[in-house]
Each structure stands twice: as C-alpha cells, then as structure tokens.
N, C-alpha and C positions, 0 to 999 in steps of 0.2 A: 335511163341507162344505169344500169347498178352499180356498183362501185367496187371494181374487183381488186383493187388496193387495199381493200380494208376487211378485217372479218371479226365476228364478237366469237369469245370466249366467256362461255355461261359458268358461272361458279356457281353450285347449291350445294343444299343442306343443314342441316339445324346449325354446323358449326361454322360457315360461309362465314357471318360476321369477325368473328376470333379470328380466323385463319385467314383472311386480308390484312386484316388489321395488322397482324401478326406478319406480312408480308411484305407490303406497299408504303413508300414514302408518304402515302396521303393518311389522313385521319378520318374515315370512313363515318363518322360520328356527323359528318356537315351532312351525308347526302339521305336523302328523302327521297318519295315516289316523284317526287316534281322538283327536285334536286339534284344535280349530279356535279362531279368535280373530274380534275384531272389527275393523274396520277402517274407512278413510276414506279420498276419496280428492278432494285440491285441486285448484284453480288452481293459476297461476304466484304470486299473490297472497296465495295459501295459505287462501283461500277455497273450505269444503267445499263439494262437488258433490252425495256420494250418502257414504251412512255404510251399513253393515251386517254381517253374520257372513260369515266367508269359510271353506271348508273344503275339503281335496283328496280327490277318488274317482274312481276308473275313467282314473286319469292324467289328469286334466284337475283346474283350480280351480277352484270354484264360488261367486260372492259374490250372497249375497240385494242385492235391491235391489226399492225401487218399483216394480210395475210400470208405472205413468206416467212412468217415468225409463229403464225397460228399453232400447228402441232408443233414444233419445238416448245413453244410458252408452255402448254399444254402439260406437256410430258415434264419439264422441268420443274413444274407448281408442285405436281403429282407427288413429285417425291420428296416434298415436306410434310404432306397430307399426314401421315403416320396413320395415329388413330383417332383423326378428326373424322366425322361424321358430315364429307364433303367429298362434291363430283367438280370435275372439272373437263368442260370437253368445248371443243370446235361446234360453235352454231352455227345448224344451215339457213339462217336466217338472210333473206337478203336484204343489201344496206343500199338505198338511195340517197344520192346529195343535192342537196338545192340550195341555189343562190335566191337569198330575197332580200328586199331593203333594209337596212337595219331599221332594227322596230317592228318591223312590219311581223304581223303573225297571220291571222287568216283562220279557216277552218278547217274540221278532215271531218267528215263522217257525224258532224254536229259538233266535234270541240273544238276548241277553242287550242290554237297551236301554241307553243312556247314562244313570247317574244323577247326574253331575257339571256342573255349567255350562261350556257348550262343548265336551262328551265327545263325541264321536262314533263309532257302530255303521252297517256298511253290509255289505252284501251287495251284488254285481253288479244286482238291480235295483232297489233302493232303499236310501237313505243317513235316518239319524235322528238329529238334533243336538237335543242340549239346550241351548236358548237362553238360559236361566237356572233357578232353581229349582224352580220350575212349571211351566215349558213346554218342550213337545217341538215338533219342525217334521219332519217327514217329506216328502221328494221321492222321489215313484216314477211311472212312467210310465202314465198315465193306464188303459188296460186293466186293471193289476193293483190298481188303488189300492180298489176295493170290496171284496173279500178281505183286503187289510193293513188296511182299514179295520175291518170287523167282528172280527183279533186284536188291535187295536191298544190297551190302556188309554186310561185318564183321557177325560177330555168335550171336543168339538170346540171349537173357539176361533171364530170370522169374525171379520172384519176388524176391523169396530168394536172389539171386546173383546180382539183383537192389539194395535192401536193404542193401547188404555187400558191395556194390560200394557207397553207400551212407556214410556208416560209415566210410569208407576209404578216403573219399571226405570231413571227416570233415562235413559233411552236414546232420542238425538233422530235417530231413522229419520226424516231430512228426506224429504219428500212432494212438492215443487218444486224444481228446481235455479237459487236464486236468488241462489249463492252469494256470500250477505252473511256469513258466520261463518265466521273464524277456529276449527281445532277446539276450542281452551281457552272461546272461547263457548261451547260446546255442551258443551261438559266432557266432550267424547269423550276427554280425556285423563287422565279421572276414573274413565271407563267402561272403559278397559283398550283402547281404539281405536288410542293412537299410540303410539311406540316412538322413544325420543329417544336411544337407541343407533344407530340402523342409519344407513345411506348417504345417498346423495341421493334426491331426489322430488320432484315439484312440490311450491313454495309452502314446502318444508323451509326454508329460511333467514327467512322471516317468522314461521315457525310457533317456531321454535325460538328466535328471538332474542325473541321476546316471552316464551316460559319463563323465557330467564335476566333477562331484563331487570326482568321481573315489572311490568309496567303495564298489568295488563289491567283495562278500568272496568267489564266485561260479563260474566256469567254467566249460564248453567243456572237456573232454577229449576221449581219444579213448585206448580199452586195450581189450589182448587176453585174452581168458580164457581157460580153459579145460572143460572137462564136468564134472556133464550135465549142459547143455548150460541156460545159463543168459537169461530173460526176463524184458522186458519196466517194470519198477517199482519194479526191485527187488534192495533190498539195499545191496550198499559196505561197506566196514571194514576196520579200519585203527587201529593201536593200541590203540589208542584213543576211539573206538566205531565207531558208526555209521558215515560214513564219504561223503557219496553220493549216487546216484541213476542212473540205468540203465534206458534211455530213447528209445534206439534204437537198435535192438539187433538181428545179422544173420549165421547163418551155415556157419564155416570154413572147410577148409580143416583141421585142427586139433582139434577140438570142437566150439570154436564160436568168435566173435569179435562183441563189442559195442562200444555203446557213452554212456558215463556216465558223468552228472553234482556232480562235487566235489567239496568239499573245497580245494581254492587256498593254506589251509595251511597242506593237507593234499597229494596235489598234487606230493610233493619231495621223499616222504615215500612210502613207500610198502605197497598196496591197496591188497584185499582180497575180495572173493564173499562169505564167513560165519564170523561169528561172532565170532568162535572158531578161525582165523587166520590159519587154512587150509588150504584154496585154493588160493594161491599166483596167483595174473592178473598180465600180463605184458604188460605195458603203451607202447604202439608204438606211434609212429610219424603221427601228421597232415601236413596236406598240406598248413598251417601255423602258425605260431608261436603263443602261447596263453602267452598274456602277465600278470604278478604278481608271475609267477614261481620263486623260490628259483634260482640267476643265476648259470647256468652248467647245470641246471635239466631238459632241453626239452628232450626228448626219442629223440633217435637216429631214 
C-alpha cells in the first residue's frame, strides 16, 4: 500500500550540492550513496517549513516531504535557485513503508537492505532508506513496485501508522507550512535535523543564537490522549491556561497520540486537551531526552 502521506522532491544539477547546502539546516557533507540524514528547511526567521529524510541516487537529492507541501516546497526552493544550474520538481516516484524488526535487513532483488537508521541500498530503479529502527521507505517507479513488493520483508505501514511511528520517533514531519517553530521547538535538533557546524542558510542566525543563548520557553513533547482524538493546531491546557499546541497527531490503539510544542514550564504538570481540565494527556517517553525539564520529570 503506497504511502500517499508522503512524496519526494528531486533536486538536480551540477549545483544541487551548493544550493542545499546553501539552504537546509543539515550539513549535506555526512550524506553518501549509503548515507542519508534528516533535515529541515526555514524561513528568514528561522521558522521551519517542511522537516524530513534527505538522501542522494541516480545524481540528483531526494528529500521526503508531505505530500500536501510537495508543489508549494517545490515552487518556493525555485525561487532561490537564481543562476544556479538546478531542477527542482515533484517525483512521481512511488513510496512504500515497512515495518521490520529492528536490525533486521533482508534482501530485494539480491541486495542486501539497509539495517542501520538512515543506511541507505539502491539500485538504478529503486533506492530503500531505513528511516529509523523499524522502518523501511522504498521509492521505486510505480510499474515495478508489485514485484519489489511481493520480495520485500516486514508488513506495510499506511499513512496513519507512518504518522503514529513518527510521533513515537519524536520526529515532527510538520503537515502544514505554518511556520511557527523555530527547529529547537520541534527538537529537530534532538532528532539529528540540524548541524550547528556548517555555513549559512536561511533563518541560521535566529536558529543558532537561540542555541548559545539558551532561552528557549518551548519544546517537543509527546502524549496520549483519549477521545475524540486531537488535531495539528488544536490547543493544550494547563492549570494556568493555554499552555501548547498539537502539531502532529494519529490513531491509537486507544484513542490517539501526538506531538505537541509546550511550555518548558508547563512540561512537569498535568497537561489537558480542554480548557475545563477534563481530559487528562498522558506525557510518554521520546526517544531522547528534552532538556530544561523540571529534574525527575522526563515520562517514563
């Protein structure tokens, strides 16, 4: 089942290199053919746009993104291009997701799959990134993909249970470009997204002087809820009032699970999806530490 949440944007050309670089919170410098990272990509403001995995094949870079973000990304790259000697366009490449054991790798077609997070295996008509420890993403052109499908390991993913592996992953694949968040909100800088070594980029001098400066009041977090289930931009409650926002948000087995940016001072206390203080969220655990928490207070 393809993954119609998700669509890659093909960047080429001799100047493809430069002009990420020259773009993206990451440092394009780590990724290889069997390499890939995470990435983000701001305003001038330094307010993210579109966050996702980037990886290069067939001479061109490929960065996952929403596909309700696809031709906006698209059109907005474009027009920094100037007179760089680069395309930038919507692949109609189709994307599969699989769940497999962590570790576990397998074969396609005689290779040997990526068992590493962010490993990358491709062949001329399909490229297979392991997006974290369970999950594989496979782009291959639509013709071939029922053949790699039936060698391919582990059980299909859709959307919903992509997006719920997301929020479990700590990782805010924003879904709207409404950029309110600085990447240290999202903790895409937690997530391996940004690179506080490399050059210039949009929005790098807001992004970067809040690192040293350290006054950030907003963070990352992740919490269950019951129903009915929470949506991107609906607000949380703290005895205080208004205390955060749902950015990312998908079907549990027991009503729903998000990412929500909150206040660092609201973080230690008991968070609520109404205003009346009704509906008690319970804070689970990322997959790393968000630091400025009240210490003893990370969720188990």
């Amino acid at each position: 089942m393809p993954l119609q949440s998700l669509q890659l944007l093909r960047v080429a050309g001799r100047d493809r290199h430069a002009f990420l670089q020259g773009q993206l919170t990451q440092d394009l410098q780590s990724v290889t053919a069997s390499r890939a990272t995470r990435y983000a990509w701001a305003d001038a403001q330094g307010r993210v746009l579109v966050a996702g995995e980037l990886f290069t094949w067939n001479d061109a870079y490929w960065l996952t993104v929403p596909a309700a973000l696809a031709e906006a990304t698209a059109r907005r790259l474009r027009l920094f291009v100037l007179r760089a000697q680069v395309t930038i366009e919507p692949a109609a490449w189709s994307l599969e997701g699989r769940r497999l054991t962590a570790g576990a790798a397998g074969l396609l077609q005689g290779c040997e799959l990526p068992g590493r997070p962010l490993a990358c295996t491709a062949t001329g008509d399909w490229c297979a990134l392991r997006v974290d420890a369970e999950r594989l993403l496979l782009a291959a052109a639509a013709p071939a993909l029922p053949e790699l499908l039936a060698a391919l390991p582990g059980d299909s993913i859709d959307s919903g249970a992509w997006t719920l592996a997301d929020i479990r992953a700590g990782f805010a694949r924003l879904e709207s470009a409404a950029a309110a968040y600085i990447p240290q909100m999202l903790n895409l800088d937690l997530a391996g997204a940004v690179s506080f070594a490399k050059g210039c980029y949009p929005g790098q001098e807001v992004i970067t002087r809040t690192r040293h400066l350290g006054r950030l009041k907003r963070r990352l977090f992740r919490f269950a809820a019951g129903l009915p289930a929470l949506m991107p931009g609906d607000p949380l409650f703290a005895a205080g009032g208004e205390c955060g926002t749902v950015v990312l948000a998908a079907a549990a087995a027991t009503g729903s699970e998000v990412l929500a940016v909150l206040r660092l001072d609201a973080a230690a206390n008991p968070v609520f999806a109404d205003a009346e203080l009704r509906q008690p969220l319970l804070q689970r655990a990322l997959p790393y530490e968000v630091p400025g928490i009240i210490s003893g207070q990370q969720p188990a």
